[in-house]
Phi, psi and omega in degrees: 000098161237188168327153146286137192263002211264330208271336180296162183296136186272339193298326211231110198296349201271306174350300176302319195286307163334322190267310181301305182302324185301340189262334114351288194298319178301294161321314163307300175342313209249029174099343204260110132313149170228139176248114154345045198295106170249176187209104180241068137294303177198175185245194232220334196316014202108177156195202197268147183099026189246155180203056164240053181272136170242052147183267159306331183290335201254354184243324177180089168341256156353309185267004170263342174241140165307142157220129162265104175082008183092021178203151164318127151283164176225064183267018177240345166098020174238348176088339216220053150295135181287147188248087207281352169281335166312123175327329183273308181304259196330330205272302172346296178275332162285317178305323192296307187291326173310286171350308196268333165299325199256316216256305181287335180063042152313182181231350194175190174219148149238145213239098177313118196045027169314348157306326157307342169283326178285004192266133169243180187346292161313337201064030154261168177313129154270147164289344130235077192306161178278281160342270179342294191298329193291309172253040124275335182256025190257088204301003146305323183249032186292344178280318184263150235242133175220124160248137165260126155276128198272013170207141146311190158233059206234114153261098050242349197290333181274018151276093186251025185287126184108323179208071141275163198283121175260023184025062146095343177237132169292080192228343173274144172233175232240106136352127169225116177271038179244000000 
């Protein structure tokens, strides 16, 4: 996980990361949290019938992807859930967020189709995802601020608004598209 490199100086490999914490500290300076929209739902990898995967599919299918029968699911409207409970998957999207937090000083996340977060192996809803339970109760990120958009794109079990999962600390606050 770094900055987009498109908006950087090209001379300096350095450069995206250099700008982003300066642009972080300045905002702070003057009062502005700054918030994330990340989106660990699903990945850029393609979707089906397509066959140029350059990353998770190709280092561990399974533990990164939703799968039925040996294919991509589809509860983000993308073809490709990420299977974010799984061990290898959750510590990934947790490292990643430890990162923007602690090395970047974000101030938050906003978690794009989080209810795809909520899903287990089988893909139905868990009642305390693993993900979940891992950055509410992670005395690194307490700090930092977690909003969901609370659905999928799986109806109805994936309308989780009003009673998304807080993995044990009353800490998410919930996107509302109404």
């Amino acid at each position: 996980s770094v900055p987009m490199q498109r908006f950087a100086d090209k001379e300096r490999s350095s450069a995206a990361i250099i700008g982003f914490k300066t642009l972080v500290r300045e905002l702070h300076r003057v009062g502005i949290e700054v918030l994330l929209d990340v989106v660990f739902n699903h990945t850029a990898e393609g979707t089906w019938g397509e066959n140029f995967w350059h990353s998770w599919k190709s280092i561990a299918k399974p533990n990164y992807y939703l799968l039925s029968k040996g294919h991509d699911t589809n509860y983000t409207g993308c073809g490709n859930t990420m299977n974010a409970n799984d061990p290898l998957c959750a510590e990934w999207i947790h490292s990643c967020l430890k990162y923007w937090a602690l090395e970047m000083q974000v101030d938050g996340f906003r978690f794009d189709l989080a209810s795809a977060l909520c899903r287990g192996g089988d893909g139905k809803i868990c009642g305390e995802p693993e993900v979940i339970k891992r950055m509410s109760n992670d005395p690194e990120l307490k700090h930092v601020k977690l909003i969901a958009e609370p659905w999928d794109c799986s109806w109805p079990d994936g309308y989780l608004v009003g009673k998304f999962p807080n993995g044990g600390a009353p800490r998410w606050a919930e996107w509302n598209g109404k």
